[in-house]
N, C-alpha and C positions, 0 to 999 in steps of 0.2 A: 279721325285719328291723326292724320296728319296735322291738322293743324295744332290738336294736342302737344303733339311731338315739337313742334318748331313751337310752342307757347312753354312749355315745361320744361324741356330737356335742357340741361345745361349745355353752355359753348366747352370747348378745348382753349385752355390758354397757352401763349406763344414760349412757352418753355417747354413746349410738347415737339412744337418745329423744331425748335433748336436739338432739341433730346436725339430725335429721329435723324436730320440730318449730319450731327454729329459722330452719329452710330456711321451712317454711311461712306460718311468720309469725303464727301465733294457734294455742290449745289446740284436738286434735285430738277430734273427737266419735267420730266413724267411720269406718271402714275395713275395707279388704277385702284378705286374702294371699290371694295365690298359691301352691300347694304350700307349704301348712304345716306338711304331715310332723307331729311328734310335738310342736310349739310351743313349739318355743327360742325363735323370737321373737313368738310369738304373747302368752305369757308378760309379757314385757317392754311391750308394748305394752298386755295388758290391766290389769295391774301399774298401770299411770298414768291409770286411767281410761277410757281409750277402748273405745270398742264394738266388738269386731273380730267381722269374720262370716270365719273361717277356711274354705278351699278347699283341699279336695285328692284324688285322686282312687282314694284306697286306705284302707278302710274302717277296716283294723288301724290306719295310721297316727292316723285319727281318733280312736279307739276308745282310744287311746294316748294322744292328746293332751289327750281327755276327763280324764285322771285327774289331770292336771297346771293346769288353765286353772279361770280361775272360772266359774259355772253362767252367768254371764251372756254370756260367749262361744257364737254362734251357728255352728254346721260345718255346711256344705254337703259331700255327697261329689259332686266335681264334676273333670274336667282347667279347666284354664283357656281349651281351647277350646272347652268344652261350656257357659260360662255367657255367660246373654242376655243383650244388652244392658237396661236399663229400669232397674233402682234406680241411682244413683251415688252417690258417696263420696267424701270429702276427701284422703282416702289411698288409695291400693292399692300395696301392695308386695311385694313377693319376696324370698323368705332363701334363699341358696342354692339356688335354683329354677326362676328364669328363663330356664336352659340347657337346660331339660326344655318348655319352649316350640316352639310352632311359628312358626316367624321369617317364613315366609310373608306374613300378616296379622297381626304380631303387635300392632303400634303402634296400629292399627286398632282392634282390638278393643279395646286399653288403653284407650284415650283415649274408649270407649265407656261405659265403667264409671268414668270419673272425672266430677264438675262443670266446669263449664268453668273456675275458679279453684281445679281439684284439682292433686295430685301426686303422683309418681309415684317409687319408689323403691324401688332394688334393693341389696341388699347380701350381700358372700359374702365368708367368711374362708378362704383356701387355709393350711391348716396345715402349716407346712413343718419339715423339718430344722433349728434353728438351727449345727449343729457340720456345718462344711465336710466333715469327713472321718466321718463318719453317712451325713451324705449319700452321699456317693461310695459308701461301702458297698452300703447299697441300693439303688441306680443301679446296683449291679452286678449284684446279688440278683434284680432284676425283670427286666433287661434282657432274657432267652430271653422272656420273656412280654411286657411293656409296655415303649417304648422311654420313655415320660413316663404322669404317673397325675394329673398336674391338667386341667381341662376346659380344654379349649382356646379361645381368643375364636372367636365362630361366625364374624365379618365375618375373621380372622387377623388382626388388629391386630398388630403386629411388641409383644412384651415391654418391651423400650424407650419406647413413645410414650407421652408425656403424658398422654393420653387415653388407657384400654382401653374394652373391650366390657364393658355394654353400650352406654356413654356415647358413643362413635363411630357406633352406629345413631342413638341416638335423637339425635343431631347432625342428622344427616342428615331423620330423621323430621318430615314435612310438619305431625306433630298436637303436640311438645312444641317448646318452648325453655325458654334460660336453665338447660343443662345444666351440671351441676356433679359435679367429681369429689373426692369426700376418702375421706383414709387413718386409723382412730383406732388407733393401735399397741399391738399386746398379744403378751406374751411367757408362755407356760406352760409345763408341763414336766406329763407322761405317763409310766405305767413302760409297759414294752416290750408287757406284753398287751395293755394300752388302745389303745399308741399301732398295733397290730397290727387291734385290735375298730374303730377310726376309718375303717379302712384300707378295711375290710370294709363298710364304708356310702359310700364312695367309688365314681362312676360306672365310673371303667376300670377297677375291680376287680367288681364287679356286671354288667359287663358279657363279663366272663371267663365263659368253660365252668366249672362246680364246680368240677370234679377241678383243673385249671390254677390257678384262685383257691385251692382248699386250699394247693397248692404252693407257689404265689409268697408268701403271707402266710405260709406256715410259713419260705420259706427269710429272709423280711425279717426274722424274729423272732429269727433264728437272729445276723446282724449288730448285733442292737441294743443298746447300754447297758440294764443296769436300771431307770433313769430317762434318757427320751428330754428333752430340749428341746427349745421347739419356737418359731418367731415363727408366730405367728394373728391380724398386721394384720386389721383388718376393711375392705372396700374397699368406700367407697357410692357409688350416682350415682344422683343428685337430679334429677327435670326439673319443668316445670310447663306443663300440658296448654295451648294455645294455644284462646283465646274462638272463634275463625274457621280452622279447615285452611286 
């Protein structure tokens, strides 16, 4: 699965750094991800200097990410509920990952691992159909098995609102403000195996029995153009840890 992950999963482009440091206000020293998986954005982040101490809690993953990151990159094999509070860091962020959290204490813990003039920031690209009738296709293809295959907002944020998740908790959350939501838009295109092999590192398919995940990705594959299009918006939400809960 790892290798899946580092063969399918799209990178972060460098208007993502800019976006995040911006937000912060001054050049980033160090940081800390959350589920880093194989370091698409770990990558991008050390790329520009920064110190990242990557976390994540699956060794392969790690061991994967190793081959792609500079020696100077630090990995913890760790879940993000298993690390203590006591070092903090100017950043800590999540790439597609934050969903694999325990939402319980999650804010709590954040804002443990951040300075008290840190930030905090999450960002996930849902890679979608761009051709209306693709879509509908496999909408159809999955439907005996998955009625929908993107994660869902944990709080159900209605699709619609201004605000998604996670930007609606940490609204709410007693330990961040001055939360902010932006979109940097990105359009790709995949041929049908790839866009099939992405599918395959996706939760509601991962979270399929085998035999049912062979099937549903054999029969999408079977709907699909040669080359897929796709939109892979990147959706970030920015907060900044509060001096006093």
């Amino acid at each position: 699965m790892a290798e899946a992950y580092e063969r399918f999963r799209t990178g972060y482009p460098e208007a993502l750094f800019d976006l995040v440091t911006g937000y912060l206000g001054r050049p980033v020293r160090r940081a800390l991800e959350i589920g880093a998986g194989t370091g698409k954005a770990t990558r991008l982040f050390a790329s520009r200097g920064v110190a990242v101490t990557a976390t994540d809690p699956d060794q392969a993953m790690l061991t994967e990410l190793r081959r792609h990151v500079p020696t100077r990159v630090e990995t913890v094999r760790a879940a993000f509920e298993e690390l203590r509070p006591g070092e903090t860091y100017e950043l800590v962020y999540a790439a597609a990952a934050l969903h694999w959290t325990d939402p319980r204490d999650r804010w709590p813990r954040m804002a443990a691992l951040l300075r008290p003039d840190g930030v905090f920031a999450s960002f996930a690209g849902p890679v979608r159909l761009a051709d209306p009738a693709v879509r509908e296709a496999v909408r159809s293809a999955r439907a005996p098995f998955l009625s929908r295959d993107e994660v869902p907002a944990q709080d159900r944020t209605p699709s619609v609102d201004d605000m998604q998740w996670p930007g609606t908790e940490l609204r709410r959350s007693e330990w961040f403000t001055d939360v902010r939501q932006s979109v940097i838009e990105r359009r790709l295109s995949m041929t049908a195996a790839d866009y099939v092999g992405y599918l395959s590192t996706v939760s509601a398919y991962l979270e399929l029995p085998a035999p049912a995940r062979a099937q549903v990705l054999d029969r999408i594959e079977r709907v699909l153009p040669e080359t897929v299009p796709l939109a892979a918006d990147v959706v970030v939400h920015l907060a900044r840890r509060r001096a006093v809960p």
